[in-house]
Structure formats: C-alpha cells, structure tokens
C-alpha positions as CSV (number, residue, x, y, z in Angstrom):
1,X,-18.6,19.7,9.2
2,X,-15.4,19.1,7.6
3,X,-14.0,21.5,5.0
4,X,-10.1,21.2,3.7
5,X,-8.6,23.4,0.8
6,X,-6.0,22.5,-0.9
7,X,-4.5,21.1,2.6
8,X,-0.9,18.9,1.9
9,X,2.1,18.2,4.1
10,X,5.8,17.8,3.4
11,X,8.6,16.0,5.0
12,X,11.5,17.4,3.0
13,X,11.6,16.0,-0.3
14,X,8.6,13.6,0.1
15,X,5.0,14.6,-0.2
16,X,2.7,12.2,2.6
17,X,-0.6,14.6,1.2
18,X,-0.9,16.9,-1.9
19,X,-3.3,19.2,-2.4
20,X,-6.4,17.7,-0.9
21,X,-9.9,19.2,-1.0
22,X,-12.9,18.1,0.7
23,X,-16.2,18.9,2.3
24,X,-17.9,16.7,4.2
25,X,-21.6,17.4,5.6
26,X,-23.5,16.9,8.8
27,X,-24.4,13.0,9.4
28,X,-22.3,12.1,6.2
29,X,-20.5,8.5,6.1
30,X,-17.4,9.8,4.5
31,X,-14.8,7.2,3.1
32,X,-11.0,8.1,2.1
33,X,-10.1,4.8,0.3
34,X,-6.1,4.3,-0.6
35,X,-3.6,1.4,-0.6
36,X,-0.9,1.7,2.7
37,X,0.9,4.6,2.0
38,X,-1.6,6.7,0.3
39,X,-1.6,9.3,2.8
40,X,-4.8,8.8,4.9
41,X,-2.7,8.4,8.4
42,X,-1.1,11.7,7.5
43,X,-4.6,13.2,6.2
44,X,-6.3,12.5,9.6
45,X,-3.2,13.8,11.9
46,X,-3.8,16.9,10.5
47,X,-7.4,17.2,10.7
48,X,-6.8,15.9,14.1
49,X,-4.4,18.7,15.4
50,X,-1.7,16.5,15.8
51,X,-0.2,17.7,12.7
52,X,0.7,21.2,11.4
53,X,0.2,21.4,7.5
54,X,3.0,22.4,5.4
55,X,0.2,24.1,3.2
56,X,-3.7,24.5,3.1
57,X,-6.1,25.4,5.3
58,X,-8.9,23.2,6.8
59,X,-12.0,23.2,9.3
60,X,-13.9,21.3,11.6
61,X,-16.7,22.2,13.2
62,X,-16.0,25.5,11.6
63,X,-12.5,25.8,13.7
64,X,-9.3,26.3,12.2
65,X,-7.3,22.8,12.6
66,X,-4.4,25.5,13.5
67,X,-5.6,28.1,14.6
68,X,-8.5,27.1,16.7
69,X,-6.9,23.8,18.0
70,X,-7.9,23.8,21.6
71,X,-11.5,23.6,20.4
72,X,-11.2,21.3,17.6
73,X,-10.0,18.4,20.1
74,X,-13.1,19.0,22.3
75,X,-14.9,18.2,19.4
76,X,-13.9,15.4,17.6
77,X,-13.3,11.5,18.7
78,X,-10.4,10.0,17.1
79,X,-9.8,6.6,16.8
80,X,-6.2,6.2,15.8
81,X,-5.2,2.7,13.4
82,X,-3.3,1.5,16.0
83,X,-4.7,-0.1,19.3
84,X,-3.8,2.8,21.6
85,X,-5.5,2.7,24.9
86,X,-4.1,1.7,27.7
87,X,-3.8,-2.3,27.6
88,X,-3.2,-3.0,31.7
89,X,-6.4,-1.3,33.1
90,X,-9.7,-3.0,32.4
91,X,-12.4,-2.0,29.7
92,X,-14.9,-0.5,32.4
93,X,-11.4,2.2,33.5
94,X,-10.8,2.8,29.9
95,X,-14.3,4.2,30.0
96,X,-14.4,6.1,33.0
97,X,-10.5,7.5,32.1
98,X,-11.6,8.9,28.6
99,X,-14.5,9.9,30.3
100,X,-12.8,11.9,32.7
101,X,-10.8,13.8,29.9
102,X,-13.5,15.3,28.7
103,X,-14.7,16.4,31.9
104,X,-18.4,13.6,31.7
105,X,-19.4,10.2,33.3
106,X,-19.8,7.0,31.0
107,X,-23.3,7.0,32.8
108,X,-23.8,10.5,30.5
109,X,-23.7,9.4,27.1
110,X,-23.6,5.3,27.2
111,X,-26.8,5.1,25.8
112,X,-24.8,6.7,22.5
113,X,-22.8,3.8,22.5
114,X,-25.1,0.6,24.3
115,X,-24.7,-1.4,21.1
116,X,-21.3,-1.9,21.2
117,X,-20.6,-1.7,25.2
118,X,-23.5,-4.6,25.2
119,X,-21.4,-6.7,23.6
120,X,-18.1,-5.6,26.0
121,X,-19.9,-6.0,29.3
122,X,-19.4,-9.1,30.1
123,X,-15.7,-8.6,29.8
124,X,-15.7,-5.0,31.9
125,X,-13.3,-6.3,34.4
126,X,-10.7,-7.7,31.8
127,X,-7.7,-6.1,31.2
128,X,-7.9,-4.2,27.4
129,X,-4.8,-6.1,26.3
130,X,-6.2,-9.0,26.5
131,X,-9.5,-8.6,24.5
132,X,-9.8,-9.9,20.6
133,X,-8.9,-8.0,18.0
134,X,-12.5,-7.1,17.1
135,X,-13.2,-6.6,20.5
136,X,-10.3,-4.1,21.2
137,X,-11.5,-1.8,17.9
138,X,-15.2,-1.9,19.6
139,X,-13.8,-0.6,23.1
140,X,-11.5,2.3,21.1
141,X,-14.5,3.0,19.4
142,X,-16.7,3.1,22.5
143,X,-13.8,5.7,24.1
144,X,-13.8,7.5,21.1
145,X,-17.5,8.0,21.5
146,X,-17.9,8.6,25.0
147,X,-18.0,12.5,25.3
148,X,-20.8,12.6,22.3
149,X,-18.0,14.2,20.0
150,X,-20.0,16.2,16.7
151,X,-17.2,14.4,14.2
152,X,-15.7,11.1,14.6
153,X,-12.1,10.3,12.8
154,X,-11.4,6.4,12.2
155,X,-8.1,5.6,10.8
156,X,-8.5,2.1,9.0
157,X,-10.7,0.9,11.8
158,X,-10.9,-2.8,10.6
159,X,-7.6,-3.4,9.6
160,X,-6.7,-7.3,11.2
161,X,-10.1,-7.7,12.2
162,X,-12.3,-10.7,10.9
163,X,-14.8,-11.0,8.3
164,X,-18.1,-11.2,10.9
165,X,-16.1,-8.1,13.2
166,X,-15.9,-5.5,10.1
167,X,-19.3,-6.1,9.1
168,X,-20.7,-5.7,12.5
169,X,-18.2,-2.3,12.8
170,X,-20.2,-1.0,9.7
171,X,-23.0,-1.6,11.0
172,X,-22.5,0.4,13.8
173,X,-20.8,3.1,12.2
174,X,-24.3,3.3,9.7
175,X,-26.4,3.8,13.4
176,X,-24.1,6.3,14.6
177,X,-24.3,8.2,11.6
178,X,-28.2,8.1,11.2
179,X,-28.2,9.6,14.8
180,X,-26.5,12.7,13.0
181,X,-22.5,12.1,14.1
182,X,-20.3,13.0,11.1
183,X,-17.8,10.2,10.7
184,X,-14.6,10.1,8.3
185,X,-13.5,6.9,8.0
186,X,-10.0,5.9,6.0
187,X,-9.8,1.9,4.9
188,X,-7.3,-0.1,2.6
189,X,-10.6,-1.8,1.9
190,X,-12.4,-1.6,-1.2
191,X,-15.3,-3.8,0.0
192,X,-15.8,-1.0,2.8
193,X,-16.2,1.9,0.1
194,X,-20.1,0.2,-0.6
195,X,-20.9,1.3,3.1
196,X,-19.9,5.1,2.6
197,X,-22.4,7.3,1.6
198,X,-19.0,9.6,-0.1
199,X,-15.9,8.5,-0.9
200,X,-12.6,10.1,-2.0
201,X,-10.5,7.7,-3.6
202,X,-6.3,8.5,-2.9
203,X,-3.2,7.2,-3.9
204,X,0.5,8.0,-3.6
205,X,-0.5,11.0,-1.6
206,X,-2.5,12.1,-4.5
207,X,-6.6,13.1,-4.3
208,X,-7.5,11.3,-7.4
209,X,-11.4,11.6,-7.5
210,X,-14.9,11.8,-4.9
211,X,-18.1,11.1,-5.5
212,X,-20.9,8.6,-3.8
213,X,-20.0,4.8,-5.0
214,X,-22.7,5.1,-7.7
215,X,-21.8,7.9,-9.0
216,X,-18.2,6.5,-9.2
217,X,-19.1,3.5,-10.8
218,X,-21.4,5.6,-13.3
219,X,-18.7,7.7,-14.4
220,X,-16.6,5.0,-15.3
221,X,-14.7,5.4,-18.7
222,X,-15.7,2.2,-21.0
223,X,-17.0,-1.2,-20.7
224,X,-15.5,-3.9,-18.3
225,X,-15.1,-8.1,-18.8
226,X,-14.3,-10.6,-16.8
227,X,-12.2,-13.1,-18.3
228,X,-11.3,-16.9,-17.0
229,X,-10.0,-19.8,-18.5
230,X,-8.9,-23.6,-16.7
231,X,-4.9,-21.9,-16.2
232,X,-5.9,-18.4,-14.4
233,X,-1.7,-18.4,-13.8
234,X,-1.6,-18.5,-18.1
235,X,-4.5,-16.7,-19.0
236,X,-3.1,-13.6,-16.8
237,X,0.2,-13.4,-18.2
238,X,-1.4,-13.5,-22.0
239,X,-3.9,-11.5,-21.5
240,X,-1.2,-8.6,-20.9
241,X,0.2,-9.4,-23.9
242,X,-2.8,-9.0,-26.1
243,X,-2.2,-6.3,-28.2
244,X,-5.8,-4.4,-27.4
245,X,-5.4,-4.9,-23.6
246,X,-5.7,-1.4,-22.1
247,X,-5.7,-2.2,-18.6
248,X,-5.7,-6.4,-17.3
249,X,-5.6,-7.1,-13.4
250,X,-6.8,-10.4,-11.3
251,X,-10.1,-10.3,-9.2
252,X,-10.2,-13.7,-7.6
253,X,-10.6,-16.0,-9.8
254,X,-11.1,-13.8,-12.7
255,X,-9.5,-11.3,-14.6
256,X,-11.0,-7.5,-14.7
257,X,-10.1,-6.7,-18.6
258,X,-10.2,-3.3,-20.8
259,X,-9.9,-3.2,-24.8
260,X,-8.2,-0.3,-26.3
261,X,-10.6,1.0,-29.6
262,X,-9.2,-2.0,-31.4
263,X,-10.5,-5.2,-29.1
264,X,-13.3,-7.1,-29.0
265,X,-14.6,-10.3,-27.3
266,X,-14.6,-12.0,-30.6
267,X,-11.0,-11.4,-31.3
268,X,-9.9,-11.9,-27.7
269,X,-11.2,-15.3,-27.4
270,X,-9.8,-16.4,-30.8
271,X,-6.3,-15.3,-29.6
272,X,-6.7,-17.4,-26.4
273,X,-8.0,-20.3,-28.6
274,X,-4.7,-19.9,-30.1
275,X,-2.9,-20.3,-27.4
276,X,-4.8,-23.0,-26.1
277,X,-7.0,-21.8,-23.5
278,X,-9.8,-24.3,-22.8
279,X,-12.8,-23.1,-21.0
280,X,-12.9,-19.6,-22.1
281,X,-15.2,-17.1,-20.6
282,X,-15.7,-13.6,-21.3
283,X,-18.5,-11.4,-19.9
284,X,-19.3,-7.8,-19.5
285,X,-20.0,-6.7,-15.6
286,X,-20.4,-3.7,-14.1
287,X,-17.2,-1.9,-12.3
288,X,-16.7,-2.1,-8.7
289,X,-15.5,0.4,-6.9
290,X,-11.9,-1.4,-7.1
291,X,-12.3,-1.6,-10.6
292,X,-12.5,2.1,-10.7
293,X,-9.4,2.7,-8.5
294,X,-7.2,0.9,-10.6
295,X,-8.6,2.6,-13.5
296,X,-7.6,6.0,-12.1
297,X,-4.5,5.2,-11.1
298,X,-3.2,3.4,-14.9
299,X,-5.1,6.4,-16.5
C-alpha cells in the first residue's frame, strides 16, 4: 500500500530525509519512530502530496506521490501533528465539512468511526477549539476517517495528550487496522513502537533500521544491565567513566549499561564499591525498543 525507494528531500545544504526505503502492506500498523527533528514531518508531506521530493520515487495505493497526485489525496486521510481543523465551528460541522470534501455524508461511513464519535457526541454542538487535547486528536482523527480513506497518515498523533488518551488512541488505531485500513503512524514515543506491528526506526534524517519490535529486540548486538545504586546522580556520571562502558544511558531510575569485551558484572560492581556506591544492583534484562535506538544511533 505504501512503497518508497530511496525517497529524500533537500533544503539547500540540509537533508530533512535521506534515502528512505519502505514497504508497507495492506492492514499493516506501521510505526516511523525518531526524536523531533528526525524527519518524520518531512517524510509524511511527501507521501502526502504536499511535498515534492528532491530525489526518490514513492507510491500509494500504487499512485505516484508526483505524478498521480490528484488520486493519491482521494485516497488517503492525513492527520497532520498539529490541531488543524477549524477551531470556531462545532464538532458535528467539522464532520459534515470534511465530509463534504470528499463528496459523502457523515451518515455514510460513521459506523467506521462510532468508537470514537461515541465518545464526542455529547459535545457535537461545542465549538472544536474548545475540546481537550485528547478530545481534539479524536475529532481530527474522526475527519480524517470520514470518507473511508484505503491509508491513513498520523503525524505524532499523541503528542501532549495524556497517559489514559494515547492508550485509548492505540486502541483505536489497532481496530481500525484489523478492519483492513493501512495506517502509518510517526511518534517521538518509544512506548508506542510495542503497538506497531512494523517499525522503522530514524534519526537525524537518517533510515537507521525496520523490522517488527521482536525482531528488533532479537537482533540486538550484546547483552544489556541495569545498574542502580542509593546516588543515581553519582552512579551515572561513574559509570561513563568505567573504562569497559561501551554505551551508559538513564532509564528512570536505572541505568541501561553495555561492556566493551573487557567488562563484567564482577568487575563493575568492585569499581563502584570503590567509589563508594552502597546499594549496588546489577541485572541483565532484555532490550526495549529504546534500548535498541540508542544502540543504533552510538554504533
């Protein structure tokens, strides 16, 4: 449903996407996972139409992005990262004006979206600008969805929304694509990359790696400890310093820790009993998906 080659875009000296290639099949959950500035805005704009690419090709649907534009926007819903619909008419005119676009009544395909419009019934007549945060993403989404598009585009979706909001987004998002809607999703969060069922992992404007979460997680080069101590503050800084730390970075109140071939959990807690660590822990878990990113990107 989604197919890019080699797809990247310039603006003069800096590159926002390099390079990227991707297929993404019918139904699939499909997660690009990058830091702000990664290039995932950038990445969707073009699969949107709203970009040209300075290099690449790419399809939806089967269309050219270029070439076969005018189709591809009948197509798709797009769901941009910022609140964009129109804030002073209520949620039920939102509706019936994306509705309108594309030429259908809210009446023809509300039963695609009932789960989420249940929960924004009650506020129909309020104006959009003054709905929640979570609230506002469910209407965009509901907009987005209204013309039964074959590929949905969310651009970090759940960014500023609370805890209870993003999980019942997901949850939505895994319905919609059991029904057999293609959805690419783009999220700062590395929580959110468990809910894919693919993910492409970017940084910098650089495709660094894709694969399912397990398979990530299976793939990953070397064994993984979680270190803490009573001063987390102290026991971060040293732990950078120890001569066989390959890669050291905080997880809440731990610290995710990699030896080089010389370290060991022996020798690492004797050189934190040296320096007076009391409390010391050191375990081996298995790698997140985070733990994985950071790993690619200190390779």
């Amino acid at each position: 449903m989604i197919n890019t080659e080699n797809i990247s875009k310039q603006y003069g000296t800096l590159t926002a996407v390099d390079g990227w290639t991707m297929q993404v099949e019918k139904g699939g959950l499909y997660g690009v996972i990058g830091p702000d500035g990664a290039g995932k805005t950038t990445f969707f704009r073009l699969l949107t139409t709203m970009l040209l690419p300075s290099g690449g090709r790419a399809w939806v649907c089967g269309c050219d992005v270029v070439k076969d534009y005018r189709k591809v926007r009948q197509l798709i819903g797009y769901m941009p990262g910022k609140f964009s619909l129109y804030e002073d008419l209520s949620v039920e005119e939102n509706l019936n004006f994306f509705a309108s676009v594309f030429n259908c009544k809210v009446s023809d395909n509300i039963a695609l979206v009932n789960d989420i419009y249940s929960q924004l019934v009650r506020f129909k007549d309020r104006r959009a600008g003054k709905l929640s945060g979570g609230m506002k993403q469910k209407l965009a989404l509901c907009c987005a969805m209204i013309h039964r598009p074959e590929v949905l585009f969310l651009d970090e979706p759940t960014t500023g929304v609370d805890v209870v909001s993003r999980r019942e987004f997901w949850e939505m998002l895994k319905k919609l694509a059991a029904s057999g809607i293609t959805i690419l999703v783009s999220t700062p969060y590395m929580d959110e990359a468990e809910m894919c069922s693919r993910i492409a992992l970017v940084s910098g404007g650089r495709f660094l790696t894709e694969d399912s979460p397990a398979g990530l997680v299976k793939k990953f080069d070397g064994k993984i400890f979680a270190v803490s101590a009573d001063n987390m503050s102290s026991l971060s800084k040293d732990l950078k310093k120890y001569a066989h730390t390959k890669t050291s970075f905080s997880f809440g109140n731990e610290v995710h820790l990699r030896f080089d071939d010389g370290g060991s959990v022996a020798g690492l807690t004797e050189y934190l009993q040296n320096l007076s660590h009391n409390n010391i822990s050191v375990s081996e878990i298995t790698p997140s998906v985070e733990d994985c990113f950071m790993a690619l990107t200190n390779a």
